[in-house]
C-alpha positions as CSV (number, residue, x, y, z in Angstrom):
1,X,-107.2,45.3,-57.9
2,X,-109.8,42.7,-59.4
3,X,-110.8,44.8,-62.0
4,X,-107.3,45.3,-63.6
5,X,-107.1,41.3,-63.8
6,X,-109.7,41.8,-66.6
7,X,-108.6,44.9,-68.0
8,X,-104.4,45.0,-68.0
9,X,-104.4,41.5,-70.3
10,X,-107.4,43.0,-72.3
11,X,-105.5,46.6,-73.1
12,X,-102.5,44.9,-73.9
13,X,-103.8,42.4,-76.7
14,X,-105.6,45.1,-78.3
15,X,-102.8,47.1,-77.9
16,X,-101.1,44.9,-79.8
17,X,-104.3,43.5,-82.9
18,X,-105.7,46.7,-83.0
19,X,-103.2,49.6,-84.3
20,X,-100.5,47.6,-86.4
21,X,-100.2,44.1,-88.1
22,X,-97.8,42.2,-86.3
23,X,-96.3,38.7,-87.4
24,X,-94.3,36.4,-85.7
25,X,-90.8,37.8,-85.0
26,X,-91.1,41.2,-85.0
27,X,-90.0,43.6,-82.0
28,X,-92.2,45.6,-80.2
29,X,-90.5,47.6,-77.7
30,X,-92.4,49.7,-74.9
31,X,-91.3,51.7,-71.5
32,X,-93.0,50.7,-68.2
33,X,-92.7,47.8,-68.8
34,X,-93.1,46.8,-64.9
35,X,-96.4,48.1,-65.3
36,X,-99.4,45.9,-65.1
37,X,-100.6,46.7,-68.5
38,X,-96.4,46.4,-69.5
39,X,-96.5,42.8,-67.8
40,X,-99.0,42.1,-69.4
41,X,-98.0,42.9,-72.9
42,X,-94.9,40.8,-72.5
43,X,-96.9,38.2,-71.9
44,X,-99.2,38.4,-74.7
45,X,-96.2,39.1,-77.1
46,X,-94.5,35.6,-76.2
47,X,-97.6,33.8,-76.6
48,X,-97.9,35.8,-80.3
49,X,-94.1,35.2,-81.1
50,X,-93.1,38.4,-81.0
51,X,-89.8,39.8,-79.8
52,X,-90.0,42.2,-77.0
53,X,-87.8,45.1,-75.8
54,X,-88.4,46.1,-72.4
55,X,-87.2,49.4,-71.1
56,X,-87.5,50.3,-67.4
57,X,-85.9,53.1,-65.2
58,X,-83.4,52.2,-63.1
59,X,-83.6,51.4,-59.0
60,X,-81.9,49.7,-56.4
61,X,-83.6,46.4,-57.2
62,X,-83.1,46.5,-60.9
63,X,-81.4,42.9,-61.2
64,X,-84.4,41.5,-59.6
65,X,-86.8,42.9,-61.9
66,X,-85.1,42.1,-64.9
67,X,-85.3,38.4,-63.7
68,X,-88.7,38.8,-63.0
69,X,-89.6,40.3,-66.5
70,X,-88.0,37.7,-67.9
71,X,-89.3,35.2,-66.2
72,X,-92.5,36.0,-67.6
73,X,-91.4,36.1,-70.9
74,X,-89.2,39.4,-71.6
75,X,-86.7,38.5,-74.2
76,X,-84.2,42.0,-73.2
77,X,-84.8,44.3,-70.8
78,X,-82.8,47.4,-70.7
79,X,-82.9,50.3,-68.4
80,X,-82.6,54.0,-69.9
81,X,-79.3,55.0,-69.3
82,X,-77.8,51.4,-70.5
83,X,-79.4,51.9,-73.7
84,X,-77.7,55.5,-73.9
85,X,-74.5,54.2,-72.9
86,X,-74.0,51.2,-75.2
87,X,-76.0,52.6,-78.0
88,X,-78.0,49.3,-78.1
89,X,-81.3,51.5,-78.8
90,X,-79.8,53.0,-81.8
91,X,-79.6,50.0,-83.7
92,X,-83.6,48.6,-82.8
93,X,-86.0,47.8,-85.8
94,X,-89.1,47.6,-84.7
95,X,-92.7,47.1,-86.3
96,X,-94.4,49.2,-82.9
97,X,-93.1,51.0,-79.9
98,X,-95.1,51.7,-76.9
99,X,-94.3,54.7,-75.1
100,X,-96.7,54.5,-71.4
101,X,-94.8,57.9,-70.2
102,X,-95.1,61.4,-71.3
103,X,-92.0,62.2,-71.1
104,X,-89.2,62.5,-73.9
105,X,-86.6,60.4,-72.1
106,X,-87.6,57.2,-73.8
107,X,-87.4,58.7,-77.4
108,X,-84.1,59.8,-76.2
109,X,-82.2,56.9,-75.8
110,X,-83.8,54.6,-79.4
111,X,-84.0,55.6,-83.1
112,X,-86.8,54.2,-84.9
113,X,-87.0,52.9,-87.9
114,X,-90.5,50.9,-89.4
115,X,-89.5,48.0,-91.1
């Protein structure tokens, strides 16, 4: 547990430096977001300016986590299956997004298009 204190906050600022040029305002959207590394991120983001699209599965407590991740600075969290069903994912422009599962059920549910 002490060790990810260093590391989650580390990952996610290079995470976000390291791979694309970001400026203030642009959307980055990543799954697992409830993550540490995903809690994190959001985090960093705010304190950058940037916009962040947080997508999560879905579970019994899902209200209460989408308070929390706001609370620390998530400006829209979205599970999976309300991003199929309203289409909101299809209409995301986003400079990075963050996939922290190997599964195709994420690039499901968003088109992407690099602005």
């Amino acid at each position: 547990m002490g060790a990810t204190l260093r590391t989650n906050p580390a990952t996610a600022y290079q995470i976000l430096r390291r791979f694309v040029h970001l400026n203030e305002g642009d959307v980055v959207v990543q799954n697992g977001s409830n993550s540490g590394v995903g809690r994190a991120l959001i985090q960093v983001a705010r304190r950058m300016g940037l916009v962040t699209v947080s997508v999560v599965r879905d579970r019994e407590d899902i209200q209460d986590l989408k308070e929390e991740l706001r609370g620390i600075g998530g400006d829209h969290v979205w599970t999976e299956e309300e991003m199929r069903r309203s289409k909101v994912g299809k209409i995301i422009c986003s400079r990075w997004i963050l996939s922290g599962s190997s599964g195709i059920s994420f690039y499901s549910v968003i088109t992407f298009r690099e602005l």
